[in-house]
Backbone as a printed PyTorch tensor [residue, N CA C, xyz], in Angstrom:
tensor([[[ 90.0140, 147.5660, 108.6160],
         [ 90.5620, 147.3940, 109.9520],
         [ 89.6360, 148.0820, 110.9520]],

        [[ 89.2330, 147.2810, 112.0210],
         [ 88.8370, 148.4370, 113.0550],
         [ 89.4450, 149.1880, 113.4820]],

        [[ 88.4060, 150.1310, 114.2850],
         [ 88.9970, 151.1240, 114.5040],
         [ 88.9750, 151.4910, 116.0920]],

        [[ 90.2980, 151.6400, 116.3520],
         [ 90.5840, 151.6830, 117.9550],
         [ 90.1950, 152.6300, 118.9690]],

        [[ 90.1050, 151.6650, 120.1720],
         [ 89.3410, 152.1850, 121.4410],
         [ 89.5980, 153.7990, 121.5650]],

        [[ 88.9990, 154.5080, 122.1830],
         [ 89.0520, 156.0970, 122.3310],
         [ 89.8420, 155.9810, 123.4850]],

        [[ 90.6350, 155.0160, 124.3440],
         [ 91.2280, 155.0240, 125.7020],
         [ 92.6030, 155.3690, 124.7940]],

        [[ 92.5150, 154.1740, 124.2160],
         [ 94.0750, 153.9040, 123.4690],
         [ 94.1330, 155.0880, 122.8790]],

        [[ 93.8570, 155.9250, 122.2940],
         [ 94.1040, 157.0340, 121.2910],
         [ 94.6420, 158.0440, 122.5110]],

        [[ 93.4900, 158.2590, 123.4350],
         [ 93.8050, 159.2700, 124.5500],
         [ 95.0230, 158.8590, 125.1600]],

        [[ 95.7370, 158.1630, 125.4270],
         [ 96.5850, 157.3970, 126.1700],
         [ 97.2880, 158.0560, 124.9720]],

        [[ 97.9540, 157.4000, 123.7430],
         [ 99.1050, 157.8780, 123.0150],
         [ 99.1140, 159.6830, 122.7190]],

        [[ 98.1730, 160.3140, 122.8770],
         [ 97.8310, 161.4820, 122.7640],
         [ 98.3290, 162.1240, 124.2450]],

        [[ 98.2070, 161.5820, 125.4230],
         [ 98.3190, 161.9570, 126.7430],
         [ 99.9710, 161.4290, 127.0890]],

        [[100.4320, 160.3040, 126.6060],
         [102.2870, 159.7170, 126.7750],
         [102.6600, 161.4170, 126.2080]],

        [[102.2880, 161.3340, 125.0240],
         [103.0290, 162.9770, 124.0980],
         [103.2200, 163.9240, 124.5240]],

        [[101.7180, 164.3100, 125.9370],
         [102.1660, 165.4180, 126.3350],
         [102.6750, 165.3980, 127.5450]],

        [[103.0050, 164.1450, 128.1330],
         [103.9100, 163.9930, 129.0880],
         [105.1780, 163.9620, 128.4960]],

        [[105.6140, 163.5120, 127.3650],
         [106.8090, 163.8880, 126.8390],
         [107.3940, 165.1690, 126.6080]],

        [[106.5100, 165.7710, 126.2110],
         [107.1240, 166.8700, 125.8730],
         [107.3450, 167.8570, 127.1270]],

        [[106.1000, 167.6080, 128.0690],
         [106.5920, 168.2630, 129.0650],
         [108.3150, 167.9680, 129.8720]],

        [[108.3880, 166.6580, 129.6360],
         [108.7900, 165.8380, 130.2120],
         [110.5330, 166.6180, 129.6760]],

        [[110.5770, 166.4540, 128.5600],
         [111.7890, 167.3000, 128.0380],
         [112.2680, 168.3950, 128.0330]],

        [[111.4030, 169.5230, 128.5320],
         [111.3330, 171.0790, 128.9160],
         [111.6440, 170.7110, 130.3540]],

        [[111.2650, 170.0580, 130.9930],
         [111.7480, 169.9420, 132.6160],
         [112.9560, 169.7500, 132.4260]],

        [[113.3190, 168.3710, 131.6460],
         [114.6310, 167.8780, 131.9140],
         [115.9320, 168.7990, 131.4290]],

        [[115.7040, 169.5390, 130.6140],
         [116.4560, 170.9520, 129.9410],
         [116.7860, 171.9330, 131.3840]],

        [[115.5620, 171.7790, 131.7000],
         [115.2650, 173.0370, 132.9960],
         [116.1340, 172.3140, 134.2030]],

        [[116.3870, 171.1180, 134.4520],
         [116.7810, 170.7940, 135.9230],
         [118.4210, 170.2280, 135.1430]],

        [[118.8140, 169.7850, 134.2400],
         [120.2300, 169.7180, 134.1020],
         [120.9040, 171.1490, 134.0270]],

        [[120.2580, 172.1700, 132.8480],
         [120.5210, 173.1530, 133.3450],
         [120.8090, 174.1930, 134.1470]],

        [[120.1080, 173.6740, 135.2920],
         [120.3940, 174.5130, 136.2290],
         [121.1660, 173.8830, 136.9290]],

        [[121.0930, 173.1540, 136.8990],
         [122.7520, 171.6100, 137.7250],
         [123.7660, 172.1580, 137.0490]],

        [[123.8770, 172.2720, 135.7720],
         [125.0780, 172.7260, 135.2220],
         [125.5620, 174.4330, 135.7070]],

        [[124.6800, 174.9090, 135.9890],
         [124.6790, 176.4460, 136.2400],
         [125.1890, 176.3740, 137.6570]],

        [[125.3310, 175.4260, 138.7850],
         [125.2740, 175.3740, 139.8880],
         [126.6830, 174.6540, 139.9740]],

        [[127.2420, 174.3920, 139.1370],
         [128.4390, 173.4430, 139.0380],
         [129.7470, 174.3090, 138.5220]],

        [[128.9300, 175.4710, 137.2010],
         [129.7690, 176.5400, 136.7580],
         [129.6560, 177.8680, 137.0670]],

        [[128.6610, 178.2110, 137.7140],
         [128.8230, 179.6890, 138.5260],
         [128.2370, 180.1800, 137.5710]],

        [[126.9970, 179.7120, 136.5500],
         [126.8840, 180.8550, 135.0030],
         [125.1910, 181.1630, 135.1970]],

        [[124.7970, 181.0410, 136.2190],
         [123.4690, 181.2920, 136.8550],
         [123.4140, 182.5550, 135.8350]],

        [[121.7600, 182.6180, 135.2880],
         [121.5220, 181.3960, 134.8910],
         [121.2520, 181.2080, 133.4000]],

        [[122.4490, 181.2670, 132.6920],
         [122.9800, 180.9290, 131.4440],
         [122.2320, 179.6830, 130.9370]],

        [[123.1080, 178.7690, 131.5460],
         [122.7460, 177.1000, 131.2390],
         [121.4880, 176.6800, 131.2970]],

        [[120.9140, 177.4820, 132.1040],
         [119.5850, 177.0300, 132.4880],
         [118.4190, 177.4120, 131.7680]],

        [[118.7570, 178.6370, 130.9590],
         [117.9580, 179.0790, 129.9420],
         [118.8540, 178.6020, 128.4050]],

        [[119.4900, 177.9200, 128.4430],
         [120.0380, 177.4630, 126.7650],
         [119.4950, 175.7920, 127.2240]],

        [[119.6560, 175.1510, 128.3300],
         [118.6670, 174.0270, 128.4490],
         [117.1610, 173.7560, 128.5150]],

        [[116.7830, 174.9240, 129.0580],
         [115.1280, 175.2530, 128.4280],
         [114.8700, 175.3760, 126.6260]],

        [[115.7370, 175.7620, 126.5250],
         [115.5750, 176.1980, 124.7560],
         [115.6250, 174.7260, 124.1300]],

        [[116.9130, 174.0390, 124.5580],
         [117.0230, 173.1330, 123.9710],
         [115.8100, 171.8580, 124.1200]],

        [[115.5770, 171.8610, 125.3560],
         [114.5580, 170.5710, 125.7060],
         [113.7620, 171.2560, 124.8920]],

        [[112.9880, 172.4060, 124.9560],
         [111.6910, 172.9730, 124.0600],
         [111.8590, 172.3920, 122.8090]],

        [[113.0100, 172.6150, 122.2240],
         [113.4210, 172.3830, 120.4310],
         [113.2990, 171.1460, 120.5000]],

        [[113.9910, 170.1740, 121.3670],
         [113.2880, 168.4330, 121.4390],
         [112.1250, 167.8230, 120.9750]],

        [[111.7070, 168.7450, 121.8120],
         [110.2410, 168.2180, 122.0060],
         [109.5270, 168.6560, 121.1990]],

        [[109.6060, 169.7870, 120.3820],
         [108.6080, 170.1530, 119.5090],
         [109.0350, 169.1930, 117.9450]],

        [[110.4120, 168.8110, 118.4520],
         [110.4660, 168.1730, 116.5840],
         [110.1490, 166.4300, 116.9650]],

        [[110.1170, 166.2000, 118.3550],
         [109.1880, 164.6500, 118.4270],
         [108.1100, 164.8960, 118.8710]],

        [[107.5100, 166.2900, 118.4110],
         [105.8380, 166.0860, 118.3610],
         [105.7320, 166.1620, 116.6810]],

        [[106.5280, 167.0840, 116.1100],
         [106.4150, 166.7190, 114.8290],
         [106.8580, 165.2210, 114.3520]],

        [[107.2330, 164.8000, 114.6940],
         [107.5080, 163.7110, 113.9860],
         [106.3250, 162.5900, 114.6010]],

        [[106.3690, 162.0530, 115.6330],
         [105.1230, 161.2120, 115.9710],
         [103.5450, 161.9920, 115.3500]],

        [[103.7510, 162.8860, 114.9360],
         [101.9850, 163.7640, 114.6010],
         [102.2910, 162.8670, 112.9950]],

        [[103.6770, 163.7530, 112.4110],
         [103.9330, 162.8110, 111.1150],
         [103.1030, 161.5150, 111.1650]],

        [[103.8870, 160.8180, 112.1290],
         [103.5600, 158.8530, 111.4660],
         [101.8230, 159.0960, 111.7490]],

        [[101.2420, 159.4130, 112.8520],
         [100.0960, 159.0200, 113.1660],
         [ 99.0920, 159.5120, 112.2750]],

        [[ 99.5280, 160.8200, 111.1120],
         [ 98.6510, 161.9170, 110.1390],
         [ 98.6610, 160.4660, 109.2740]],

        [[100.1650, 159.7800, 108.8410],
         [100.5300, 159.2170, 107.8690],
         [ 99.6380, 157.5050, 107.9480]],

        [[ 99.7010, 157.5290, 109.4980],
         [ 98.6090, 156.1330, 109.5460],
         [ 97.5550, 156.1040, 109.1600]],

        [[ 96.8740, 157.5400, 109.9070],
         [ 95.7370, 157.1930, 109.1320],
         [ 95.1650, 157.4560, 107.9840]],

        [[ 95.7720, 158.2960, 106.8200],
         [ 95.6440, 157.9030, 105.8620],
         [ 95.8130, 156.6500, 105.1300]],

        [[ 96.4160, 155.7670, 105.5730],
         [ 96.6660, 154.2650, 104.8510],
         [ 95.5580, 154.1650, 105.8020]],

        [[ 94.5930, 154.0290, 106.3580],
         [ 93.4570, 153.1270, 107.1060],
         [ 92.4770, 153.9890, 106.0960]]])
């Protein structure tokens, strides 16, 4: 099989770390919505940081998984 463009690689490599950022924000801004809704400033807002972090680190493990796992079958 060939073997694919260096854009495409950078691109699925670059979506990932917009994801993950992407899930530490979103932890960070419901959280603090929720903290602003329950008076628990700022409780929520640091157990939604934790949580988006824990997200995101087990769908970097897992997409690193398939892509380790692709290219060994190539």
């Amino acid at each position: 099989m060939a073997r694919e463009s260096p854009f495409i690689t950078y691109g699925k490599y670059g979506a990932l770390g917009f994801e993950f950022a992407g899930a530490i924000i979103a932890g960070l801004l419901i959280g603090n919505y929720a903290d602003t809704q329950f008076g628990t400033t700022p409780l929520l807002m640091v157990i939604g940081v934790i949580v988006g972090m824990s997200g995101a680190v087990y769908r970097l493990i897992i997409v690193l998984q398939r892509l380790s796992a692709r290219d060994k079958d190539n």
